[in-house]
VEXTORDO-30819 format. One record per residue (C-alpha): x, y, z; residue in one letter; residue number from 1. Coordinates in Angstrom, 1 decimal, decimal comma, always signed. Example, Ala and Ser with C-alpha at 12.3 -4.5 7.8 and 13.67 -1.06 7.14 Angstrom:
<recs>
<rec><c1>+12,3</c1><c2>-4,5</c2><c3>+7,8</c3><residuo>A</residuo><num>1</num></rec>
<rec><c1>+13,7</c1><c2>-1,1</c2><c3>+7,1</c3><residuo>S</residuo><num>2</num></rec>
</recs>
This chain:
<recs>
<rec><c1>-89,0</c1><c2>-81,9</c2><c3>-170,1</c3><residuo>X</residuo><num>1</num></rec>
<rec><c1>-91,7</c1><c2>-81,4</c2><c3>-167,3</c3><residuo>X</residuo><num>2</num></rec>
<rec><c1>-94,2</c1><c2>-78,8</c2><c3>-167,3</c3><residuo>X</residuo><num>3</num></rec>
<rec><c1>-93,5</c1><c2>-75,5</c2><c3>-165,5</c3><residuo>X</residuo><num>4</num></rec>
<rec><c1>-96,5</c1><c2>-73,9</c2><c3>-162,9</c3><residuo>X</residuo><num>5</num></rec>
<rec><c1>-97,3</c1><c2>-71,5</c2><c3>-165,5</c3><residuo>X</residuo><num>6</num></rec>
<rec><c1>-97,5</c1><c2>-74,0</c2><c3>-168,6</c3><residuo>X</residuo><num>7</num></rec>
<rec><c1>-99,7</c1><c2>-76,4</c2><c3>-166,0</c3><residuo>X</residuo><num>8</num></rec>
<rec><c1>-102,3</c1><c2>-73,5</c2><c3>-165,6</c3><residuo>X</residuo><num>9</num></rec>
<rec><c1>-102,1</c1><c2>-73,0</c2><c3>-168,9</c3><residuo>X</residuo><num>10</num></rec>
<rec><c1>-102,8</c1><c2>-76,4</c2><c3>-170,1</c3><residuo>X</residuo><num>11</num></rec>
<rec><c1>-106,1</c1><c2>-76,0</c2><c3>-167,5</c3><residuo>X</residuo><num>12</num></rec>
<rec><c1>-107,4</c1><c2>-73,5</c2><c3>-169,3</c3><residuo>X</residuo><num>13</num></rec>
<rec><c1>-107,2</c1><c2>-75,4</c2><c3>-172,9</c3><residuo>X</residuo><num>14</num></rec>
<rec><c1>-108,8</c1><c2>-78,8</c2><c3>-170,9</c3><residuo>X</residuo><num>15</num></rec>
<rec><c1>-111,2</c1><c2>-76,6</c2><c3>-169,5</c3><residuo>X</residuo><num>16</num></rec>
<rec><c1>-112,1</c1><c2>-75,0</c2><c3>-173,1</c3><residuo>X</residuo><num>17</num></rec>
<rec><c1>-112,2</c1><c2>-78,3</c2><c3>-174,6</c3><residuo>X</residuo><num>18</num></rec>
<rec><c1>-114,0</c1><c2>-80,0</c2><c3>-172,1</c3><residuo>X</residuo><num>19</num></rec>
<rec><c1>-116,8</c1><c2>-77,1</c2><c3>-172,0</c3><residuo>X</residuo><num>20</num></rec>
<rec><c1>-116,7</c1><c2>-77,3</c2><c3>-176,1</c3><residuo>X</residuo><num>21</num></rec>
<rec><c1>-117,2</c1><c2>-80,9</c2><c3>-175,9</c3><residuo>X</residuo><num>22</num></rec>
<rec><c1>-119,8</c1><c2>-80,9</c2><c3>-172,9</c3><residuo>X</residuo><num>23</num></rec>
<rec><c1>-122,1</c1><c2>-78,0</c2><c3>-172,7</c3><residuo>X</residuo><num>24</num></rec>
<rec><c1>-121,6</c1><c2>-76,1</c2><c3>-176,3</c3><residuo>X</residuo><num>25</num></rec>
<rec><c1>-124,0</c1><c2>-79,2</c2><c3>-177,7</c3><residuo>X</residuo><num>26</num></rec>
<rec><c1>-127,0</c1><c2>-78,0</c2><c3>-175,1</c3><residuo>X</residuo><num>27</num></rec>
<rec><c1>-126,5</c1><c2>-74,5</c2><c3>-176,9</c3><residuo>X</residuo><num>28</num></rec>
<rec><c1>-127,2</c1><c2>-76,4</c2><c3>-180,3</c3><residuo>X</residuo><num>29</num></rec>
<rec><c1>-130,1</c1><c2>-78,1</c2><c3>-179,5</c3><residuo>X</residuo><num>30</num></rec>
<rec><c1>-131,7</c1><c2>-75,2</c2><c3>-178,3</c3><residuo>X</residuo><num>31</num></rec>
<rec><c1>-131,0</c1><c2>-72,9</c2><c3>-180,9</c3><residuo>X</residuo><num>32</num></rec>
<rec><c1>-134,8</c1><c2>-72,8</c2><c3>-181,7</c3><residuo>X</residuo><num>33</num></rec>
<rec><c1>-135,8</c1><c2>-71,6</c2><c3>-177,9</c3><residuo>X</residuo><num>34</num></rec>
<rec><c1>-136,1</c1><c2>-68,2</c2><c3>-177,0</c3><residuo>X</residuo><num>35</num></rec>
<rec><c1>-133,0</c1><c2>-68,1</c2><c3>-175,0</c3><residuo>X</residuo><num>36</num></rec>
<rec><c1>-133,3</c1><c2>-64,3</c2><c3>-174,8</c3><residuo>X</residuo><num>37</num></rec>
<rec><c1>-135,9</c1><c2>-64,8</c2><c3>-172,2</c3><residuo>X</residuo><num>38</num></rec>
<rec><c1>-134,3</c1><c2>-65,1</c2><c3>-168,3</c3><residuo>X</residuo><num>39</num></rec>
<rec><c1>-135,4</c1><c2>-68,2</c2><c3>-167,4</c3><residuo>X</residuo><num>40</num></rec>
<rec><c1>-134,0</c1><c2>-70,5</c2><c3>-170,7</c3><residuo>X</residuo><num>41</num></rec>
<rec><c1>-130,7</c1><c2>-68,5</c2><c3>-170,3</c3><residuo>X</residuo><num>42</num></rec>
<rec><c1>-130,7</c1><c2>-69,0</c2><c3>-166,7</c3><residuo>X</residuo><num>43</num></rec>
<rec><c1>-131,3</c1><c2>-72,6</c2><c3>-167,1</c3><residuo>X</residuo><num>44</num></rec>
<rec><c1>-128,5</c1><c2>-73,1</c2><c3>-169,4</c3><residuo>X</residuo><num>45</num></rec>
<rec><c1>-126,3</c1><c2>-71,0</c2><c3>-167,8</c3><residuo>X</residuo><num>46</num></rec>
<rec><c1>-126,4</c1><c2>-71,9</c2><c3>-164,6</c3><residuo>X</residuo><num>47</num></rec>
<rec><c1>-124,5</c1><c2>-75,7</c2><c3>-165,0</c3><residuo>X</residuo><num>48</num></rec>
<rec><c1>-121,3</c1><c2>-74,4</c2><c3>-166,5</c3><residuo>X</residuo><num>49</num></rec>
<rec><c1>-121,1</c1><c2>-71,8</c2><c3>-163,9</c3><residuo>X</residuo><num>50</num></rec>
<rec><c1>-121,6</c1><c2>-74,5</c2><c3>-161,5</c3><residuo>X</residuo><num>51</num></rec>
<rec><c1>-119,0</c1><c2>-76,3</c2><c3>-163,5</c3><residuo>X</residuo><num>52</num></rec>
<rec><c1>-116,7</c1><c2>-73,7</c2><c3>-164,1</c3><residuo>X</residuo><num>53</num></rec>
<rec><c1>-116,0</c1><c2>-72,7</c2><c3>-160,5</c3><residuo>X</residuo><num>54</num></rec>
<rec><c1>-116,1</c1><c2>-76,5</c2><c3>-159,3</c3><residuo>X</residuo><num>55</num></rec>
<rec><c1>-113,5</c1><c2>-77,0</c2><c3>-162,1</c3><residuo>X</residuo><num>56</num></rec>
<rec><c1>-111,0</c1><c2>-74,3</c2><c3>-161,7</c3><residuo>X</residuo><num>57</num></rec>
<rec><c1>-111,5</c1><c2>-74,2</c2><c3>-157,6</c3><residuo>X</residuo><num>58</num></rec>
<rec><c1>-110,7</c1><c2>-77,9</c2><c3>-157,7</c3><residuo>X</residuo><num>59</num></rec>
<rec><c1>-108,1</c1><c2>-77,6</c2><c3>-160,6</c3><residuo>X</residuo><num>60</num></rec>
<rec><c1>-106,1</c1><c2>-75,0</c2><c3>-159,3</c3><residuo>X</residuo><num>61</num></rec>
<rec><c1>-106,1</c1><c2>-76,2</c2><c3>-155,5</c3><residuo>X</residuo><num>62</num></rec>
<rec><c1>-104,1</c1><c2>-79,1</c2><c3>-157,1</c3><residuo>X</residuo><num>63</num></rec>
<rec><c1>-101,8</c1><c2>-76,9</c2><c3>-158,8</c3><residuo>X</residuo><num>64</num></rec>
<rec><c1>-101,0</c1><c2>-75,1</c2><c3>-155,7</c3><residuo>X</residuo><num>65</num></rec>
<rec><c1>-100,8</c1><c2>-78,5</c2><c3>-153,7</c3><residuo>X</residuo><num>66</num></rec>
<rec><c1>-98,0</c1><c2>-80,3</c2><c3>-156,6</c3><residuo>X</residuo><num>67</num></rec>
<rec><c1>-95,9</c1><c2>-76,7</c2><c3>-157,1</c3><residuo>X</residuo><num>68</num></rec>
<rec><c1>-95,1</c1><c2>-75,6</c2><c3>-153,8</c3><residuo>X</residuo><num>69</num></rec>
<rec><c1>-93,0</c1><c2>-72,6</c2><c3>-155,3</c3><residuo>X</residuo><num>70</num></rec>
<rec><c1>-94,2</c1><c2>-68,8</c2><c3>-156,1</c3><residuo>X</residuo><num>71</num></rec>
<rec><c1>-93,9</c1><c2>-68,3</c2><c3>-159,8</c3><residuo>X</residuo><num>72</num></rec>
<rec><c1>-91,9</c1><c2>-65,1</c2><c3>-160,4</c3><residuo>X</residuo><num>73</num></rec>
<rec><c1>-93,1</c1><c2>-62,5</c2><c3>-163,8</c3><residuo>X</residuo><num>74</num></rec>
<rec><c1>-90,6</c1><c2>-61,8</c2><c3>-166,0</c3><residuo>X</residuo><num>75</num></rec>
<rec><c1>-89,8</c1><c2>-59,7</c2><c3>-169,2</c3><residuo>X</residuo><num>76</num></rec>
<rec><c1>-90,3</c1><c2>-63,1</c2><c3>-170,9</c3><residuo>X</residuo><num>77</num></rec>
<rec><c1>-93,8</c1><c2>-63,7</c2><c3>-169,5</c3><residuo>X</residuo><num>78</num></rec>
<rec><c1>-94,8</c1><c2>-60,0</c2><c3>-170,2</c3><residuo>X</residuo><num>79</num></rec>
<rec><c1>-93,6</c1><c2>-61,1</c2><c3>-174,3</c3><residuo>X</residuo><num>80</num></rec>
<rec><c1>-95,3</c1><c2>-64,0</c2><c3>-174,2</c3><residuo>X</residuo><num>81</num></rec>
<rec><c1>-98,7</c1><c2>-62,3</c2><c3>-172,6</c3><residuo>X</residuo><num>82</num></rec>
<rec><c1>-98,8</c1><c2>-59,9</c2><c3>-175,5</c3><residuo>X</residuo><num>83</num></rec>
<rec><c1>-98,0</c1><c2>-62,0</c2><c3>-178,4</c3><residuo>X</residuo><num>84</num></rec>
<rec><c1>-100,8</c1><c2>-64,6</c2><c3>-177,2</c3><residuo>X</residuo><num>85</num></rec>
<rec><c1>-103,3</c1><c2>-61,8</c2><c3>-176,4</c3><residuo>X</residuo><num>86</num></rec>
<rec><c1>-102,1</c1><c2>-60,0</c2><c3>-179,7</c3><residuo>X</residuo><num>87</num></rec>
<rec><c1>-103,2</c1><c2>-62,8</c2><c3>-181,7</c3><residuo>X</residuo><num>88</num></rec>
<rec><c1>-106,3</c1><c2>-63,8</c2><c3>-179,3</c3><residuo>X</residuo><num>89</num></rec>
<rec><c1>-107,6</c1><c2>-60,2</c2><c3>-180,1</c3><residuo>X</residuo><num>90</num></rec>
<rec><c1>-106,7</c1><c2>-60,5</c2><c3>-183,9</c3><residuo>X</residuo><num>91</num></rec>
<rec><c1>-108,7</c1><c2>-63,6</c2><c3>-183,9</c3><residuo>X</residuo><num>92</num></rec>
<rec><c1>-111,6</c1><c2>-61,9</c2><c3>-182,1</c3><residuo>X</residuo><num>93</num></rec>
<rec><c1>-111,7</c1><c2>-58,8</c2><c3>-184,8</c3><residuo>X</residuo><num>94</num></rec>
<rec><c1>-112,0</c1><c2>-61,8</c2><c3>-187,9</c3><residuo>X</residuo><num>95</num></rec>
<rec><c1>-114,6</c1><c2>-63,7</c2><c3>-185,6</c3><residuo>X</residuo><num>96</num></rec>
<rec><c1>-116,6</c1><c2>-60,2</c2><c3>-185,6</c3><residuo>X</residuo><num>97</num></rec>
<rec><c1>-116,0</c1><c2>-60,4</c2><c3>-189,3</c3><residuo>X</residuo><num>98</num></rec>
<rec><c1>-117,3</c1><c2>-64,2</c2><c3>-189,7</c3><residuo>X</residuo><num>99</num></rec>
<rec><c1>-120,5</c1><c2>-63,3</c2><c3>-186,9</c3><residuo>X</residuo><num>100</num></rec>
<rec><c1>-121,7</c1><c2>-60,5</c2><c3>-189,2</c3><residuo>X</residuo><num>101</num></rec>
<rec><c1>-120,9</c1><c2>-62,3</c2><c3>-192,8</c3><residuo>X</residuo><num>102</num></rec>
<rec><c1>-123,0</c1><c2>-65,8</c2><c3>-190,7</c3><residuo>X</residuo><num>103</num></rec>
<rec><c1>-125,6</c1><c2>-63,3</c2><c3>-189,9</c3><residuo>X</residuo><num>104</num></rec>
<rec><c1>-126,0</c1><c2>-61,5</c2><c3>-192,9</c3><residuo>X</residuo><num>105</num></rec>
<rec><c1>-126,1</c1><c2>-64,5</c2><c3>-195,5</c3><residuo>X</residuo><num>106</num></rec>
<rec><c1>-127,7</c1><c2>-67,0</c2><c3>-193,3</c3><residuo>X</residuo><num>107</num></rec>
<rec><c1>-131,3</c1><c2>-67,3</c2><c3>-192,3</c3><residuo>X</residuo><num>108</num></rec>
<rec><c1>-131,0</c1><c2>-70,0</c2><c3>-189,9</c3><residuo>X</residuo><num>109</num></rec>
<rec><c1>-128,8</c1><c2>-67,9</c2><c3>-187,6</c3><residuo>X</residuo><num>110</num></rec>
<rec><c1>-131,3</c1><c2>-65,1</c2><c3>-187,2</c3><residuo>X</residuo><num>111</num></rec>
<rec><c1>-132,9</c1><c2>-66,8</c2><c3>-184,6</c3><residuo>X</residuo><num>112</num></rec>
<rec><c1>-131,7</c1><c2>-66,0</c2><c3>-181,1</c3><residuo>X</residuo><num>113</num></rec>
<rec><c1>-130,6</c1><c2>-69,5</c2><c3>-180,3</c3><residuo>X</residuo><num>114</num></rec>
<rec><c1>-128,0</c1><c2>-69,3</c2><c3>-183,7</c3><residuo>X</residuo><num>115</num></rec>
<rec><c1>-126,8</c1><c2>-66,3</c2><c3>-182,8</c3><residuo>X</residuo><num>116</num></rec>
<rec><c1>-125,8</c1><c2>-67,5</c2><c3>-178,9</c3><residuo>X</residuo><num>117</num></rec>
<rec><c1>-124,3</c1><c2>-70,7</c2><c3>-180,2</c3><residuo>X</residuo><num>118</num></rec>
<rec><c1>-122,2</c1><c2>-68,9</c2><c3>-183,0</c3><residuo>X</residuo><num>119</num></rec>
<rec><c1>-121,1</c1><c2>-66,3</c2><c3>-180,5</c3><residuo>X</residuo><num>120</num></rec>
<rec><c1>-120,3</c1><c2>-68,9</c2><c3>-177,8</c3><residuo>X</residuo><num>121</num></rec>
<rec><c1>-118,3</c1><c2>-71,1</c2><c3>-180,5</c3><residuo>X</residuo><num>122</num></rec>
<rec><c1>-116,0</c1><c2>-68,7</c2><c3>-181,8</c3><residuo>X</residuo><num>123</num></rec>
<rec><c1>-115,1</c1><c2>-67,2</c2><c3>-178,0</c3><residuo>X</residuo><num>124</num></rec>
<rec><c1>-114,6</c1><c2>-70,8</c2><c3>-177,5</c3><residuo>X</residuo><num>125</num></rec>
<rec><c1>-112,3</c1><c2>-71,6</c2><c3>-180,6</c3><residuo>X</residuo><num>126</num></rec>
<rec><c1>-110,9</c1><c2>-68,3</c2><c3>-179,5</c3><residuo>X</residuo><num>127</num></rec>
<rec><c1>-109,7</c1><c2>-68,9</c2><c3>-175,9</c3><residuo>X</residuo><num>128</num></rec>
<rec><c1>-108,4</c1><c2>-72,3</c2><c3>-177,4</c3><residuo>X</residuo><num>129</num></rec>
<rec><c1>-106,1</c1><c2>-71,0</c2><c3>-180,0</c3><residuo>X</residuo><num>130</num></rec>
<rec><c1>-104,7</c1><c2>-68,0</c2><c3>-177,4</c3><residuo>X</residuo><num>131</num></rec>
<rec><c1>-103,7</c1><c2>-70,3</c2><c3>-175,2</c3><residuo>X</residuo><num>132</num></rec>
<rec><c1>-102,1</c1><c2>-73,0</c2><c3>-177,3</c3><residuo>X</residuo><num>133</num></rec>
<rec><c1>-100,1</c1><c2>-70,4</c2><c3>-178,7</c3><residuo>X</residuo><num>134</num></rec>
<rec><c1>-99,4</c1><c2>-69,3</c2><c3>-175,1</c3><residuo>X</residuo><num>135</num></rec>
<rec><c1>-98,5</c1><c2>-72,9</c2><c3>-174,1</c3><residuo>X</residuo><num>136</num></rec>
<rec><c1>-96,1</c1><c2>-73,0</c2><c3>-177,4</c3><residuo>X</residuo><num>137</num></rec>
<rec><c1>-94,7</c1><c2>-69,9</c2><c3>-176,8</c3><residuo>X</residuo><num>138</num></rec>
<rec><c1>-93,1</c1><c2>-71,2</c2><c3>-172,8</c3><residuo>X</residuo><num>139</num></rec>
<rec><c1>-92,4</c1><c2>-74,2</c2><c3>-174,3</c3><residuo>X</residuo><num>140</num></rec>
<rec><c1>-90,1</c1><c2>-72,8</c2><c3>-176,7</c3><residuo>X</residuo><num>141</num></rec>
<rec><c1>-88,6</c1><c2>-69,8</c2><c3>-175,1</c3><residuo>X</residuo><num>142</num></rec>
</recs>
């Protein structure tokens, strides 16, 4: 069964989130000693996935637009599926606050201000990756 427009943008966003996971959330390890609070290390490590993020999507979803040709249409079904995957993205997010303050309480390691990016950043990450498989799951079987 082929992919539908909206399960192809879909399945962007997960490759993106792996891809970033895979490529730059390993930068934010190494550097969890550094002062990242200061402007210029954030800067400097934020600045290449911006780069990467825009170069990704622009290029990403000018291909999408290029293989499906036809305007998607929004339904009552996509407005179910929206808020069941954002239901459990933001139920996800409120135990991630819960795991952030447990990490930050009982560990030492994470009270530097590299720990505490690289925690953040990897549960928005495993976050956004859950949401939108569920998403993806949800099309595929409605």
């Amino acid at each position: 069964m082929p992919l539908s427009k909206k399960e192809t943008s879909i399945l962007i966003e997960v490759v993106f989130s792996i891809v970033l996971g895979f490529i730059f959330l390993p930068l934010f390890y190494e550097n969890q000693n550094d002062n990242l609070i200061s402007i210029n290390n954030l800067i400097g490590k934020i600045t290449p996935v911006i780069i990467f993020s825009v170069l990704y999507f622009s290029i990403a979803y000018a291909v999408l637009e290029l293989i499906f040709k036809t305007k998607t249409t929004v339904d009552e079904r996509d407005d179910m599926i929206n808020s069941k995957s954002y239901k459990l993205g933001y139920l996800l997010y409120e135990l991630s606050l819960f795991v952030f303050i447990g990490m930050l309480l009982t560990n030492s390691i994470l009270q530097n201000t590299g720990g505490i990016i690289f925690l953040i950043i990897s549960l928005l990450l495993f976050v956004s990756i859950v949401k939108s498989i569920y998403q993806l799951y949800l099309y595929r079987t409605s």
